[in-house]
Structures are given as C-alpha cells and as structure tokens.
KEGUVEX-740219 format. One record per residue (C-alpha): x, y, z; residue in one letter; residue number from 1. Coordinates in nm, 2 decimals. Layout:
BEGIN
REC_px_py_pz_resn_resi
REC_X_Y_Z_a_NUM $
...
***
This chain:
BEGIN
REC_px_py_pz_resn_resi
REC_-1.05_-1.79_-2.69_x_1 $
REC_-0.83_-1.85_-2.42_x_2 $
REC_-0.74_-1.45_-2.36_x_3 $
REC_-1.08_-1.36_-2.40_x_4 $
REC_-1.18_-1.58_-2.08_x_5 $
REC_-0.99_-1.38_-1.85_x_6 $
REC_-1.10_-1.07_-1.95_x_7 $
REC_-1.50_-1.18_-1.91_x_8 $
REC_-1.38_-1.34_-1.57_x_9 $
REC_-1.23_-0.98_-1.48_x_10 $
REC_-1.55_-0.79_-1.60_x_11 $
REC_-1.81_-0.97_-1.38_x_12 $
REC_-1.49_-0.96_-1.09_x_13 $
REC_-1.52_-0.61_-1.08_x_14 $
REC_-1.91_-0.53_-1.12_x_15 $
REC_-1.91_-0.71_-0.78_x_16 $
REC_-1.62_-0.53_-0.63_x_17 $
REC_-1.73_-0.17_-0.72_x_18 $
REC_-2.06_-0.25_-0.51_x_19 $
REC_-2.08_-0.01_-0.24_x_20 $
REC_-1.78_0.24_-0.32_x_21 $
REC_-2.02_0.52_-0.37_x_22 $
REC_-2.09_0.50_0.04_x_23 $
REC_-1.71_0.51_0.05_x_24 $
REC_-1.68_0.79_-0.16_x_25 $
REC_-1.94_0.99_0.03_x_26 $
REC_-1.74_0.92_0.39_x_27 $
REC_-1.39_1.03_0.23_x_28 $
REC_-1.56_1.35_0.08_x_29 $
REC_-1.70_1.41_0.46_x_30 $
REC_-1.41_1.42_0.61_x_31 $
REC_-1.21_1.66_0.35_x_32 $
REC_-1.45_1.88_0.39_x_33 $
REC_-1.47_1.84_0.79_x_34 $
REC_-1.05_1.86_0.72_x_35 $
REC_-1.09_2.15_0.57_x_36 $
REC_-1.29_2.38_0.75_x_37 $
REC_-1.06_2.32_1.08_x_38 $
REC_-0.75_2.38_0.84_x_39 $
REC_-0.86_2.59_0.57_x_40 $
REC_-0.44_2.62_0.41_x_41 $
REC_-0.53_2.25_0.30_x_42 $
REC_-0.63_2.48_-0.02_x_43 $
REC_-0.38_2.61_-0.08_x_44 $
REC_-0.05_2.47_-0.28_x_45 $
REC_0.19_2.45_0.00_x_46 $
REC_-0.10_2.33_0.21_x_47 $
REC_-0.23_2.08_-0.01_x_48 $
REC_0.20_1.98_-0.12_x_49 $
REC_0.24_1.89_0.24_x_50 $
REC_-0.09_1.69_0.29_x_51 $
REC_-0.01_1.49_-0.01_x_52 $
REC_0.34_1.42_0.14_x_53 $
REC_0.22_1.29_0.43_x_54 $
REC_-0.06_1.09_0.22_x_55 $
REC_0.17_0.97_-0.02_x_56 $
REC_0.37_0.67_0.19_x_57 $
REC_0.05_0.54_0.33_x_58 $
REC_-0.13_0.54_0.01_x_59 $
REC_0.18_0.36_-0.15_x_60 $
REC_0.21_0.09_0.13_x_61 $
REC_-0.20_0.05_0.12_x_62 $
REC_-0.09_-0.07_-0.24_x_63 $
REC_0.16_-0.29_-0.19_x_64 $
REC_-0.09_-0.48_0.11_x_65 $
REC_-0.37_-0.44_-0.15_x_66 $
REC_-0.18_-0.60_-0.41_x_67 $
REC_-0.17_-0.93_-0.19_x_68 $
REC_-0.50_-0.91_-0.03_x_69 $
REC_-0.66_-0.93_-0.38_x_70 $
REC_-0.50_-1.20_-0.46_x_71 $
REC_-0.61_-1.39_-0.16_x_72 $
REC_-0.28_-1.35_-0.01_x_73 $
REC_-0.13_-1.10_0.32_x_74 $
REC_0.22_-0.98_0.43_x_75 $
REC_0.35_-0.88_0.76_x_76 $
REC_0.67_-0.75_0.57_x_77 $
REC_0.57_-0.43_0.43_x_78 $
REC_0.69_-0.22_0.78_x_79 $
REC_1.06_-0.37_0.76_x_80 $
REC_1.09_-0.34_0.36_x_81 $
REC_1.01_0.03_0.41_x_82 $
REC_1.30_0.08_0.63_x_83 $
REC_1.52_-0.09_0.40_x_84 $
REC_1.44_0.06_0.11_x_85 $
REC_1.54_0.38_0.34_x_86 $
REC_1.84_0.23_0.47_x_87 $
REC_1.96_0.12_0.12_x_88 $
REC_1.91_0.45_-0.02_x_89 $
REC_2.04_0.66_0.27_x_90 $
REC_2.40_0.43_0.21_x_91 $
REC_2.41_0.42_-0.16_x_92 $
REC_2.34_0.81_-0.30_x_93 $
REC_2.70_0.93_-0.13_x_94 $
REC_2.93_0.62_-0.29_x_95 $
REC_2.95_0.63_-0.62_x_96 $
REC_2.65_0.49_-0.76_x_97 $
REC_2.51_0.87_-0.66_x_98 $
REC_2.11_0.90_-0.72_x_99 $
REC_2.01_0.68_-0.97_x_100 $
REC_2.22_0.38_-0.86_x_101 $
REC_2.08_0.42_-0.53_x_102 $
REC_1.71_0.43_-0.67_x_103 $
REC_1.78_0.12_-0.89_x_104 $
REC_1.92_-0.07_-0.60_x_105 $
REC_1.62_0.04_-0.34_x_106 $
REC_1.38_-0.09_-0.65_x_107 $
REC_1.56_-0.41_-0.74_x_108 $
REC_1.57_-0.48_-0.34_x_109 $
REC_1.23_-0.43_-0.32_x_110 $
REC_1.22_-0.63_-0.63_x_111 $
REC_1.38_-0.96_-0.54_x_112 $
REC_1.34_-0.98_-0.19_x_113 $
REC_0.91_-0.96_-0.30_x_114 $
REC_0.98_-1.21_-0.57_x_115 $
REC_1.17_-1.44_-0.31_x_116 $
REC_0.87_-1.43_-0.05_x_117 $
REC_0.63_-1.51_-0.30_x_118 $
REC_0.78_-1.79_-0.46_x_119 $
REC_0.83_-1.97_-0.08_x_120 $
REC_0.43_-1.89_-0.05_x_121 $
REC_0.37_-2.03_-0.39_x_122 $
REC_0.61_-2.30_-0.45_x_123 $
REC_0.64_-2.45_-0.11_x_124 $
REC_0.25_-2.37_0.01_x_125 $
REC_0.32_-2.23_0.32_x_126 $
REC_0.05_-1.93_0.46_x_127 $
REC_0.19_-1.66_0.39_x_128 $
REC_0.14_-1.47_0.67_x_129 $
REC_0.41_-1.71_0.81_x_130 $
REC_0.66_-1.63_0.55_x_131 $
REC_0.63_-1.30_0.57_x_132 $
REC_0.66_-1.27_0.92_x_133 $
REC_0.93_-1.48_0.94_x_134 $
REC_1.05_-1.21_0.65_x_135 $
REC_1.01_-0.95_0.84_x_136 $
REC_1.22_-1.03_1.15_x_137 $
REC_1.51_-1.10_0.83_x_138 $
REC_1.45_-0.78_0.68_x_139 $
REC_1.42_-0.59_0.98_x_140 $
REC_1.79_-0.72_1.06_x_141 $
REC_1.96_-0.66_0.75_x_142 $
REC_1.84_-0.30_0.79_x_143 $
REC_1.96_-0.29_1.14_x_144 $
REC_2.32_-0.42_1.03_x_145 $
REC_2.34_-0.21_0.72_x_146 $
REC_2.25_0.08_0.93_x_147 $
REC_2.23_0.08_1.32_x_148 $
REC_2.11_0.39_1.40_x_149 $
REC_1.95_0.70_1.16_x_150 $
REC_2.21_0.84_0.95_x_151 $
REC_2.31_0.84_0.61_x_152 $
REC_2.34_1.08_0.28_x_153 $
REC_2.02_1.20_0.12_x_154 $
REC_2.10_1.51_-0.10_x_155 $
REC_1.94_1.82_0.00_x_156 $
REC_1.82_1.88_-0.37_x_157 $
REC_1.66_1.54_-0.42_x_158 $
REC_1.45_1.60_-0.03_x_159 $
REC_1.34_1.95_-0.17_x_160 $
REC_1.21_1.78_-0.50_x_161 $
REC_1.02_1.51_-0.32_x_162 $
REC_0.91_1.68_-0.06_x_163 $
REC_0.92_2.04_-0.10_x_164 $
REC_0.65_2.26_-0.17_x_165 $
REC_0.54_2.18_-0.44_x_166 $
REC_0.22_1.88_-0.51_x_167 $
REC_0.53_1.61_-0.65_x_168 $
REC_0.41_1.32_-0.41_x_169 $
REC_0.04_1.41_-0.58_x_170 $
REC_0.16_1.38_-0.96_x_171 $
REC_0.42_1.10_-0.83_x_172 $
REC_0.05_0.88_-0.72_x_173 $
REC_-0.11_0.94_-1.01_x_174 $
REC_0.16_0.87_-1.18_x_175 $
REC_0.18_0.50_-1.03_x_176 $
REC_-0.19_0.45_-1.05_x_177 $
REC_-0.17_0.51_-1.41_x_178 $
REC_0.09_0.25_-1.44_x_179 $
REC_-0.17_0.02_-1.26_x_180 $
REC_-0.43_0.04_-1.47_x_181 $
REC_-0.24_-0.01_-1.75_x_182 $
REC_-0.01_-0.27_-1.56_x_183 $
REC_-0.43_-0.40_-1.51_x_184 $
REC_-0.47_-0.46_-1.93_x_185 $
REC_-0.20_-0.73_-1.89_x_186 $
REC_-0.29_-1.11_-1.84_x_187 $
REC_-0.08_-1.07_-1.60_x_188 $
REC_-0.29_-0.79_-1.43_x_189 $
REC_-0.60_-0.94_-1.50_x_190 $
REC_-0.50_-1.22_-1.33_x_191 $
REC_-0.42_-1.09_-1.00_x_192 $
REC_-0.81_-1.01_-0.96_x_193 $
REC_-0.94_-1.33_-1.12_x_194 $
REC_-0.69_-1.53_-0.92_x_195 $
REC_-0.79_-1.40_-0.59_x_196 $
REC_-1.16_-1.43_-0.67_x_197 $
REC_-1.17_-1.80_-0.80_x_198 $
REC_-0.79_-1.95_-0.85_x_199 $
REC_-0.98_-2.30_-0.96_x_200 $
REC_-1.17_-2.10_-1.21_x_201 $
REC_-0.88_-1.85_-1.29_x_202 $
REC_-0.67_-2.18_-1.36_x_203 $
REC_-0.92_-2.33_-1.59_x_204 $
REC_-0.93_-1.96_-1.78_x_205 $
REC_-0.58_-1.98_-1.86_x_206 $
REC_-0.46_-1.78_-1.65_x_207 $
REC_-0.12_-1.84_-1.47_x_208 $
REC_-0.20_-1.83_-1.09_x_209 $
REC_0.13_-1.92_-0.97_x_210 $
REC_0.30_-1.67_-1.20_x_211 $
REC_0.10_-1.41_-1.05_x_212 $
REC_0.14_-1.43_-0.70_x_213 $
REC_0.51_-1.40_-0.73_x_214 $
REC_0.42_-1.10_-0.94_x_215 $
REC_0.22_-0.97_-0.71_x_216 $
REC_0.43_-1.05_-0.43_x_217 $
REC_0.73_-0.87_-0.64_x_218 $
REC_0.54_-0.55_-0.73_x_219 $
REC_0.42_-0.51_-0.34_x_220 $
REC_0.82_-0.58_-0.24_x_221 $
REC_0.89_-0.29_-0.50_x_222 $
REC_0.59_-0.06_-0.33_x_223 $
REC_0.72_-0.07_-0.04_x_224 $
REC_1.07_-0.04_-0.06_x_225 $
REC_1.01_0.29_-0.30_x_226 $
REC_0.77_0.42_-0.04_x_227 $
REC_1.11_0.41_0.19_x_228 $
REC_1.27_0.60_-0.09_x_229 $
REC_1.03_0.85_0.01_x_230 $
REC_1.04_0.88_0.35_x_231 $
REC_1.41_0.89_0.36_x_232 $
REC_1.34_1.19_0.13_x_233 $
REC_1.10_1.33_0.38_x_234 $
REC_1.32_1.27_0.69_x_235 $
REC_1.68_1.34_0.51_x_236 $
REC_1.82_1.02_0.63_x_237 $
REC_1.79_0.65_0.65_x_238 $
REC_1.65_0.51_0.99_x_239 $
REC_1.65_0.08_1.01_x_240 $
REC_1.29_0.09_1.19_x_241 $
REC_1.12_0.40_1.08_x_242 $
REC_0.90_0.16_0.84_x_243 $
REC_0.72_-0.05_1.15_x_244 $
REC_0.38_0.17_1.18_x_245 $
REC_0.35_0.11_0.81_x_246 $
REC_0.24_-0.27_0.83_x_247 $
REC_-0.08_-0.24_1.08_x_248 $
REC_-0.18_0.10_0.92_x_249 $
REC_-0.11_-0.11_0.57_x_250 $
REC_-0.34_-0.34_0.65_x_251 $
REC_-0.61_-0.11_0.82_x_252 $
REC_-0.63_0.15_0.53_x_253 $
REC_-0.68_-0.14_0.27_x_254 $
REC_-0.96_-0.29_0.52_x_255 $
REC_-1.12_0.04_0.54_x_256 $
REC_-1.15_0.04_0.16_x_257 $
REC_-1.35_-0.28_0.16_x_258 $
REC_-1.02_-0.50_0.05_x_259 $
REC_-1.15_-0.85_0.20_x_260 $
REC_-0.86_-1.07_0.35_x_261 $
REC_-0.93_-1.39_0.15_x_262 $
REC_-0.89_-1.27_-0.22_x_263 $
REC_-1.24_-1.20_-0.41_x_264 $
REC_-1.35_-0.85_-0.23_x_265 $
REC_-1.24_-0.49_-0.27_x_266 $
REC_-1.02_-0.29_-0.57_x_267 $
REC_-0.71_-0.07_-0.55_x_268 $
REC_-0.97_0.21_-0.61_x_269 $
REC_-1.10_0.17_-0.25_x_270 $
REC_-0.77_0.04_-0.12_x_271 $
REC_-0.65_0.40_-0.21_x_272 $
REC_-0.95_0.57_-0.09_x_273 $
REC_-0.93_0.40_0.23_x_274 $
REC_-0.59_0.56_0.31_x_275 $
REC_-0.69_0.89_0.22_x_276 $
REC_-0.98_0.88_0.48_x_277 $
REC_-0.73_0.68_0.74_x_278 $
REC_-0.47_0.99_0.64_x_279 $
REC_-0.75_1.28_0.71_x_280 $
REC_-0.90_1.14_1.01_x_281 $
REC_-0.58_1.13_1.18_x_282 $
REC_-0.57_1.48_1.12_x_283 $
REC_-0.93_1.56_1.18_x_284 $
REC_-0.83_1.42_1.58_x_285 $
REC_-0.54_1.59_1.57_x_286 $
REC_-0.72_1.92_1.49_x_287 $
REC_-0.99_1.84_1.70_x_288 $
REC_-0.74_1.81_2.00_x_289 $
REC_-0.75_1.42_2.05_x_290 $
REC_-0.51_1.32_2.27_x_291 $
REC_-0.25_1.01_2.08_x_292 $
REC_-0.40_0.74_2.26_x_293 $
REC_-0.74_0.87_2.21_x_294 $
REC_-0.66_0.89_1.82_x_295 $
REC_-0.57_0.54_1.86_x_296 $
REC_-0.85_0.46_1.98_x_297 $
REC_-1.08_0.66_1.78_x_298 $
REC_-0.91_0.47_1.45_x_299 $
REC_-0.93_0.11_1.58_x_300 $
REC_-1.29_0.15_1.66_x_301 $
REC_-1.35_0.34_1.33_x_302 $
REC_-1.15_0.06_1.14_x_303 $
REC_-1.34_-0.21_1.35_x_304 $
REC_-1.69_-0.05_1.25_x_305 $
REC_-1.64_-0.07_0.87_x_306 $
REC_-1.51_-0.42_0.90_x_307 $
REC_-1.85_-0.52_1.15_x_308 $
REC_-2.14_-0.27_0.97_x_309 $
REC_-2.12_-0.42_0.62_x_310 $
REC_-2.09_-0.78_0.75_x_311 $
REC_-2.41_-0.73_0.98_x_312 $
REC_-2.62_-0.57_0.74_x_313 $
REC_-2.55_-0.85_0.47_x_314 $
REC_-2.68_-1.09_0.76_x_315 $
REC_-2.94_-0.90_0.84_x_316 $
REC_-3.02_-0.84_0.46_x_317 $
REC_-2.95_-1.25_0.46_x_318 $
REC_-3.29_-1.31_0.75_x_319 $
REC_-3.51_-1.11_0.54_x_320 $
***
C-alpha cells in the first residue's frame, strides 16, 4: 500500500508538469531548423558530432541544476564542481591510477562532495543556495590549489573518443537519460518529483524526503563533475575555472524548460530541451553575426520572456 502511494502521487505529479511542453517542443524544433538552414553541415556526421559536443556539457549541467530545482532545492556549485572534476582528471590519468582511476576519482568527487552539501541543506536546514555558495568559493579553491593554472595529462586517444568526430557525446546523453528513467522507477526516483511537489504529502506517502535530497544533491555533484570529465576531454587539459559560465547558463537552460525554482514545476524532459534551444540560439546569433554582448543580451531577454509570458497569461487566464 505504502509503494503504491508514491507511484499515484508521481502519476498525477507529472500530468501537471507535461502541460505546455508541446509549445516547447515547437520553439526547439524552430530553431533547428532556423540552425540549419544558416549551417546546413549540421547534417551531416562530423557536423552533427561537433554540435552534440558542444551540447553535451550544458545538457549535463542543465541536469544536475534540474535535479535540485525539482526537488525544491538550487545550487550555486555546479560552475566550480565542473572545474574540479577537470582538474582532478587532468592530474590523475598520468600517475598511476591511468584512465579509469582518474574517472572513478572525478565520479566519487563529484559523488561525496554532492552528498556533503546536501546533508548540511538537509540535516542542518540551512537554504541551500547559502550552502552552495559558500560551496562553491571551497570548491573553486581546491581546484585552484590542485591545479593553478591549465595544464595537466589528458591522453590524446581518450580526447579523440570523446570528442572526435564521431556522435559519442550524442549516444553518451542518451545513454544517461536512459539511466534516468530507470534511475525514475526507484522509490528513490519517484521521490525526488513527489518531494519537490508536496514534501508534507510525500512524507505522509512514505516516501523518504530527507534521503532524497542528499540523493539528489549526490547525483547533481556526480553530473557535474563528469560533465568536467568532458570538457577536459574537449580542451586536452585541466583548467581550475573553466567550469564558471556553467552555473548561470545551468540555471537559465533548466528555467527555459519550465523547471520552476521552488520544487513542484517542470521535468528533466524540458530541463533537457531547454538547453538544446539555449545551445542553438547561441549559434543561431552567432550565425546571424551578433556581436558577444548582443548575444548576451539577446539570451537574457529571451530567458526573461519565458520566465514572464507563462506567468502573465496564467494571471490573465486567472481575471477571466
């Protein structure tokens, strides 16, 4: 009885989140198609290998803030974690731990140091916006002391693999959100959407709220630390702050999906959808010959619009 409450509690969760995805859907398909017209190698498989690439750490950042945001919850840490998950693995994969050893110590990082932060949040109610800001300036050191300045060992072999040319970063997403949605049949997974909705209710479900905002703070530690996995792949080298445009554009991709900041709004569906249309529109301006600061621009206004536009018509929808 008590694992088939959950479950009902994560059905009638999601019928309400999925509510206005198809608009989504329609803006994302737009813009690929816009995307492709003004760069039509896009089709093709080198074309397509590097835009994936280039997707790839945003849409695995985008998880790790979605991860939180559903669950009512934020972090500020995702920028530093990327660059010490790049840092860790640019100084492990020379010594001998090699490759794996410097893989299992970028995940186990990314691991514990998410698990820490979210127990602090949970056990110690603090906001954890605090924590992980005050998490980030930590992180952010450690990477700075580990590594001052880019350098490091990445082998040539494991950079051509992860970002050659060849669609890897594509298979290496779906991959992941596979994992998600079975990682989502768990009580464990259920929980992190019932939790953010209704914790009261969640509670009374059976369904271990505390437990699962360490989880989910663990899983988004591990997200972002492999996502600097990646990017040292990409670059061929560790650098301590590469990671700090990934916690603004972290928080703006899942907001453009329709993630709400309090918990109880939004799936990983949209979360992922949003940073594939924050990914292209970059590179629409960019083809269309924005200037930078125009592109910045141009995305905080975008960004700011699909925050306002759905809030004003529910008012207006609200006066009728």
């Amino acid at each position: 009885m008590r694992a088939s409450s959950p479950t009902r509690l994560y059905g009638s969760i999601q019928l309400r989140r999925n509510r206005g995805l198809a608009g989504l859907y329609l803006v994302v398909a737009a813009f690929l198609i816009l995307y492709a017209m003004l760069f039509p190698g896009i089709l093709s498989i080198g074309g397509f290998s590097k835009f994936t690439q280039n997707w790839f750490p945003l849409a695995l950042v985008t998880m790790a803030q979605a991860l939180l945001m559903l669950n009512g919850g934020i972090t500020l840490a995702i920028g530093p974690l990327v660059s010490l998950g790049a840092v860790i693995a640019a100084t492990t994969m020379e010594g001998a731990l090699g490759v794996p050893g410097g893989i299992l110590t970028v995940a186990l990082a990314g691991l514990s140091i998410g698990a820490v932060i979210g127990a602090i949040v949970t056990h110690l109610r603090l906001p954890a916006i605090i924590v992980t800001l005050a998490g980030s300036f930590i992180i952010g050191g450690v990477a700075l002391i580990l590594l001052p300045r880019p350098g490091g060992f990445i082998p040539d072999w494991l950079s051509t693999t992860l970002a050659g040319h060849t669609p890897v970063a594509f298979v290496l997403l779906v991959v992941i959100l596979a994992l998600w949605k079975a990682f989502l049949a768990t009580p464990l997974g259920l929980g992190i959407y019932a939790a953010g909705d209704n914790p009261v209710g969640a509670f009374r479900s059976g369904v271990p709220v505390e437990r699962v905002k360490v989880v989910a703070f663990a899983l988004s530690g591990l997200l972002a630390a492999l996502t600097g996995l990646f990017v040292a792949a990409q670059t061929g080298s560790g650098d301590p702050v590469i990671g700090t445009p990934f916690t603004l554009n972290s928080i703006a991709a899942a907001v453009l999906g329709g993630v709400g900041f309090l918990g109880g709004k939004g799936t990983m569906r949209g979360a992922i959808c949003g940073s594939l249309l924050l990914s292209v529109m970059i590179n629409v301006m960019f083809f269309l010959g924005f200037p930078p600061v125009a592109q910045y621009v141009a995305q905080g206004l975008i960004i700011v619009g699909a925050v306002a536009v759905p809030e004003l018509l529910a008012q207006w929808k609200a006066r009728r």
